[in-house]
DOVEXFI-863930 format. One record per residue (C-alpha): x, y, z; residue number from 1. Coordinates in steps of 0.1 Angstrom, whole numbers. Example, Ala and Ser with C-alpha at 12.3 -4.5 7.8 and 13.67 -1.06 7.14 Angstrom:
REM DOVEXFI-863930
+-------+-------+-------+-----+
|    c1 |    c2 |    c3 |   n |
+-------+-------+-------+-----+
|   123 |   -45 |    78 |   1 |
|   137 |   -11 |    71 |   2 |
+-------+-------+-------+-----+
This chain:
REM DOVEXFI-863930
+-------+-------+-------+-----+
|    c1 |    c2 |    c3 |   n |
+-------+-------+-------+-----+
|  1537 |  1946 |  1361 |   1 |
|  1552 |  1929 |  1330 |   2 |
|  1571 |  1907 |  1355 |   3 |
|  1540 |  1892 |  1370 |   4 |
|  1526 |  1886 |  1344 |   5 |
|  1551 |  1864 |  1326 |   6 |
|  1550 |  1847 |  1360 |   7 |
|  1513 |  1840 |  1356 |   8 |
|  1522 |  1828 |  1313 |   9 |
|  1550 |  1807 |  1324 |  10 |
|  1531 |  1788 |  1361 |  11 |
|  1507 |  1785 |  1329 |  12 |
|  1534 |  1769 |  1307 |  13 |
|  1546 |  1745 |  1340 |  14 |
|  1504 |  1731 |  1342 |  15 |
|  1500 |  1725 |  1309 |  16 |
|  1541 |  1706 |  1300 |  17 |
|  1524 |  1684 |  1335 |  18 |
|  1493 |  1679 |  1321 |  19 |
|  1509 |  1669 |  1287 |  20 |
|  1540 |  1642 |  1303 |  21 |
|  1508 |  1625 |  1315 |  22 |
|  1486 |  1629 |  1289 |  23 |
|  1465 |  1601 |  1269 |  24 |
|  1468 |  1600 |  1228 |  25 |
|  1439 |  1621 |  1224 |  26 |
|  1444 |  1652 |  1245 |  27 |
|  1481 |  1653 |  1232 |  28 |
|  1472 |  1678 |  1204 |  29 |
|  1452 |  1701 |  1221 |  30 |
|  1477 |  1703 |  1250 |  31 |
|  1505 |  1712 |  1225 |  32 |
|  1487 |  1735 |  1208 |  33 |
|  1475 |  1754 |  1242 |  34 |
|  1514 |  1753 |  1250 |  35 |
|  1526 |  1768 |  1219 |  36 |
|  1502 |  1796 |  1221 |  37 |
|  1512 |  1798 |  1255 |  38 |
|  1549 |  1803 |  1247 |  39 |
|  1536 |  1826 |  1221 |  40 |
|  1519 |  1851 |  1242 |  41 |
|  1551 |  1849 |  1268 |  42 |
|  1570 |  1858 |  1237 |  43 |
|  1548 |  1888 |  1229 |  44 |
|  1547 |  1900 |  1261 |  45 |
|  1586 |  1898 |  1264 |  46 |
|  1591 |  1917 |  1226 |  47 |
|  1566 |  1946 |  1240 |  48 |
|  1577 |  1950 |  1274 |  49 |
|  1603 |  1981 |  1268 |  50 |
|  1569 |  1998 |  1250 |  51 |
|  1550 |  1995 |  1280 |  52 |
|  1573 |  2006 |  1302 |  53 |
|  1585 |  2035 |  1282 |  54 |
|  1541 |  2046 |  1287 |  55 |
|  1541 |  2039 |  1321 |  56 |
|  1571 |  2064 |  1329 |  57 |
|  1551 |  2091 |  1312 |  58 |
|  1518 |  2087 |  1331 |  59 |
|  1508 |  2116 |  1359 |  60 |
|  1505 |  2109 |  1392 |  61 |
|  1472 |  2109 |  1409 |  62 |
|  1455 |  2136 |  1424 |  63 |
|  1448 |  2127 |  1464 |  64 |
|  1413 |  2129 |  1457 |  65 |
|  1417 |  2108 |  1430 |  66 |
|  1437 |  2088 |  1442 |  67 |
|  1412 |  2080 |  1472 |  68 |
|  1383 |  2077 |  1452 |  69 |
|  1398 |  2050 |  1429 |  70 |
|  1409 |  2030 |  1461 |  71 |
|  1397 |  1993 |  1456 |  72 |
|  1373 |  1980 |  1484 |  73 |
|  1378 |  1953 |  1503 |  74 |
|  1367 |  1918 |  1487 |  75 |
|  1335 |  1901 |  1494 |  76 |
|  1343 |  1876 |  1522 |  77 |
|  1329 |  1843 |  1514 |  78 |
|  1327 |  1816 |  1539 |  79 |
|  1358 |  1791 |  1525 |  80 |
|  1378 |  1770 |  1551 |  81 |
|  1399 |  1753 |  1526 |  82 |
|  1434 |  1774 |  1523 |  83 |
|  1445 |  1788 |  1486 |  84 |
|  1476 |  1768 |  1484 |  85 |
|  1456 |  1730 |  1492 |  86 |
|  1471 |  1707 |  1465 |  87 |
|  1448 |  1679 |  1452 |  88 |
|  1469 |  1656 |  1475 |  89 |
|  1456 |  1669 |  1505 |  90 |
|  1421 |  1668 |  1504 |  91 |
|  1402 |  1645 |  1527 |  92 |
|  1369 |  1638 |  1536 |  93 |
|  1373 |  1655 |  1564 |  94 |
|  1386 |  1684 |  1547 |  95 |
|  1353 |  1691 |  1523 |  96 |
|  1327 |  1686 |  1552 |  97 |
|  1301 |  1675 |  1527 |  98 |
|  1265 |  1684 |  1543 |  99 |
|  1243 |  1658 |  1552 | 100 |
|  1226 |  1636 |  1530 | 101 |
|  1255 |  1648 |  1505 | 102 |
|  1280 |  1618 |  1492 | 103 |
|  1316 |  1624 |  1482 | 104 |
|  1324 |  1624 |  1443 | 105 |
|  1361 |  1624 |  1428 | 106 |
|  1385 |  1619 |  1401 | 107 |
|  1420 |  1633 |  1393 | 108 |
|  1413 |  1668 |  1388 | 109 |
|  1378 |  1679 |  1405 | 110 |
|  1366 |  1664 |  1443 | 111 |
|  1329 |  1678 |  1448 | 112 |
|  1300 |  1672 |  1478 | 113 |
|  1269 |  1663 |  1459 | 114 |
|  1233 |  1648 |  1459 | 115 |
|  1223 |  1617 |  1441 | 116 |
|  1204 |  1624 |  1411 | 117 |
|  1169 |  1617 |  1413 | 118 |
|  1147 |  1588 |  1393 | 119 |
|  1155 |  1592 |  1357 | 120 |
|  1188 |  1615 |  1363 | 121 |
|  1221 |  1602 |  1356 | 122 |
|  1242 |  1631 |  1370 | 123 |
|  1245 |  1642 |  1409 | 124 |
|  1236 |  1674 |  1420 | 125 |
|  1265 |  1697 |  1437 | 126 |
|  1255 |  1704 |  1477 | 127 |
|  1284 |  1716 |  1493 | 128 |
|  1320 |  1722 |  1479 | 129 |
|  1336 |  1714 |  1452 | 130 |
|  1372 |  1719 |  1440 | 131 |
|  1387 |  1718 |  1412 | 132 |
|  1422 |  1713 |  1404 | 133 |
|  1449 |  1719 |  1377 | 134 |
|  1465 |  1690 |  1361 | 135 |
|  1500 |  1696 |  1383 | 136 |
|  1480 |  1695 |  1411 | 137 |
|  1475 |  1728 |  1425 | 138 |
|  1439 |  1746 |  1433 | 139 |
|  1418 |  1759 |  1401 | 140 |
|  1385 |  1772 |  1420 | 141 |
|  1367 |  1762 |  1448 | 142 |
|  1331 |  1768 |  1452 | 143 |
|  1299 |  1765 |  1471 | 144 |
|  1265 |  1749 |  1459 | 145 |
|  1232 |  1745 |  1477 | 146 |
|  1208 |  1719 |  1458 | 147 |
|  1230 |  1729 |  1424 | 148 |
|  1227 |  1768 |  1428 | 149 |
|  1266 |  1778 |  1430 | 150 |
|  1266 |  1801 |  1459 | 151 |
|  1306 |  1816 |  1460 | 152 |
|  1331 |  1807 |  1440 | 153 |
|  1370 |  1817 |  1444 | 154 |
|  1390 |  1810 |  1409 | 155 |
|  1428 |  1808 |  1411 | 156 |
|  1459 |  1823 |  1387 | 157 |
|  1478 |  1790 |  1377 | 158 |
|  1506 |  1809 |  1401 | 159 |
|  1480 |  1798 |  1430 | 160 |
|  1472 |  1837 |  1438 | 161 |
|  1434 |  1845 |  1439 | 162 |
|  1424 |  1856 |  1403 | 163 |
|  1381 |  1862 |  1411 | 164 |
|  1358 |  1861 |  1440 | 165 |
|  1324 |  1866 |  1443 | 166 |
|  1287 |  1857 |  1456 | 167 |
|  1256 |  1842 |  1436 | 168 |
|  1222 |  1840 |  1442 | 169 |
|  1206 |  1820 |  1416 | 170 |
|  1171 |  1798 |  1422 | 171 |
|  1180 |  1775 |  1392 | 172 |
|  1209 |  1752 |  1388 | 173 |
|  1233 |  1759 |  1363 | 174 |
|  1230 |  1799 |  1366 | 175 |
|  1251 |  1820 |  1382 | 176 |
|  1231 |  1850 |  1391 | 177 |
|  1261 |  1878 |  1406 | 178 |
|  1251 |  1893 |  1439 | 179 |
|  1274 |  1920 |  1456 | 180 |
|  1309 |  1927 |  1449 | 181 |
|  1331 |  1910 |  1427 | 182 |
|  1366 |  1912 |  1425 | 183 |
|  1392 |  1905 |  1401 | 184 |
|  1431 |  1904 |  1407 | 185 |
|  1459 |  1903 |  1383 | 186 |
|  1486 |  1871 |  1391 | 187 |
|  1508 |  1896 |  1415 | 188 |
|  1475 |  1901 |  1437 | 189 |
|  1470 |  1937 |  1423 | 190 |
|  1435 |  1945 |  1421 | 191 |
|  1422 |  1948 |  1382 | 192 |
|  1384 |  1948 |  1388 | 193 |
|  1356 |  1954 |  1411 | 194 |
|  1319 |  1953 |  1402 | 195 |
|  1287 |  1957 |  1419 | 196 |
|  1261 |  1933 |  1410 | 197 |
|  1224 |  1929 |  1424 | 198 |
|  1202 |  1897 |  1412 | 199 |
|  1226 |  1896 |  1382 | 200 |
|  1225 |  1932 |  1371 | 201 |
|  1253 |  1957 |  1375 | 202 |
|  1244 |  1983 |  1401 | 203 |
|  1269 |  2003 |  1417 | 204 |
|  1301 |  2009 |  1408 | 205 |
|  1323 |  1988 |  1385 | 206 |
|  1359 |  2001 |  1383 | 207 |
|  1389 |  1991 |  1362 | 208 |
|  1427 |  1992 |  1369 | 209 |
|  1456 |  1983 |  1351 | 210 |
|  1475 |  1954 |  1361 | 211 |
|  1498 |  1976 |  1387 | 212 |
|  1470 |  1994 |  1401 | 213 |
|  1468 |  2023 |  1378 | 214 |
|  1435 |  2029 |  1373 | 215 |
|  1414 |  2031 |  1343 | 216 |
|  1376 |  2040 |  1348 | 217 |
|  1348 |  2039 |  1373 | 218 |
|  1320 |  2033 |  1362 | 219 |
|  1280 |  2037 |  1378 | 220 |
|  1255 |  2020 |  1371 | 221 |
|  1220 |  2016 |  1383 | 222 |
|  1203 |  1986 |  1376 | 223 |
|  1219 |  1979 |  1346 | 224 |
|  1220 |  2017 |  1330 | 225 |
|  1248 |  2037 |  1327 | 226 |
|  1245 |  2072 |  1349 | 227 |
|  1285 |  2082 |  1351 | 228 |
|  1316 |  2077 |  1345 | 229 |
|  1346 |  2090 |  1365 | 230 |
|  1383 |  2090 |  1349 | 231 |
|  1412 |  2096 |  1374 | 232 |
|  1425 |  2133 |  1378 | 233 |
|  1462 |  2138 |  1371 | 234 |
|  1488 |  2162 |  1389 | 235 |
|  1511 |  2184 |  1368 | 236 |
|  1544 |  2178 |  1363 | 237 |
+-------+-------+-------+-----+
């Protein structure tokens, strides 16, 4: 999956060459040095690709039980309405359905439902969705707060494919407490990770595949601890 992933460096390289044509004096530097390193990792990953495929051709295939068991399951489904390919553009009131008593706060990249702080607090407090966006526009993350306790969250690849998706259940704001599963998927939309969390502690299995699906490890845990860990079987030749 060397293809996808230079297709995840260089929609990378396009955000950050937009965010630096438009860019004041003093982000500048740091926006040319997070392109050159950028261009640098493209170039690495170009310079080892014939390695990595040259491993790849020698790997086994799976054994059907194997196989099975190292199936990925099917993402948590959080309650989003707004689609994965909304540009910053598009988004209208309407659109973000802040909850009652919530106001409307937004700037150039991020467009957020949120409280009024109280007495003495300068800063609102996220009720409702937020998005944020990347500086060419399209969709970085979208989540759901209640009262400033991030409840989902969806982050995106800069290609726009889903990159992470999960559920918290946190009681204070500014924590994100993990609940349930959480998935991770490279920029082609292959899945690269999958754990189970409960209250913020790993519980279940967490499972690890390469970024075309081959899979690494599985992993159980229960409440934290390590019990076993499952490698995937191979065929003979």
């Amino acid at each position: 999956m060397a293809d996808t992933t230079r297709q995840a460096l260089e929609a990378a390289i396009g955000e950050l060459e937009a965010a630096l044509a438009d860019a004041g004096p003093e982000l500048r530097s740091t926006l040319t040095q997070q392109l050159a390193s950028v261009r640098h990792a493209l170039a690495v990953l170009d310079a080892a690709a014939p390695a990595i495929a040259a491993v790849r051709a020698q790997r086994r295939a799976l054994t059907p039980d194997s196989a099975a068991f190292f199936q990925p399951r099917p993402p948590a489904a959080v309650p989003a309405w707004v689609p994965d390919g909304v540009t910053r553009g598009a988004v209208t009131p309407a659109l973000m359905r802040c909850p009652d008593g919530a106001r409307l706060y937004e700037d150039a990249t991020t467009v957020a439902c949120a409280n009024a702080g109280h007495a003495g607090q300068t800063l609102s407090v996220p009720h409702g969705l937020t998005l944020r966006f990347r500086a060419g526009g399209g969709l970085e993350s979208q989540g759901w707060y209640e009262r400033g306790c991030l409840r989902w969250e969806i982050r995106y690849h800069p290609n726009g494919a889903r990159e992470e998706v999960g559920a918290y259940v946190g009681t204070e704001p500014k924590t994100y407490v993990e609940h349930g599963l959480h998935t991770r998927w490279a920029a082609s939309g292959v899945v690269v990770a999958q754990t189970a969390w409960v209250d913020g502690v790993r519980h279940g299995w967490s499972t690890l595949w390469e970024n075309d699906g081959y899979p690494i490890v599985a992993t159980r845990f229960e409440r934290g601890v390590e019990v076993e860990r499952v490698m995937p079987d191979v065929g003979a030749r």
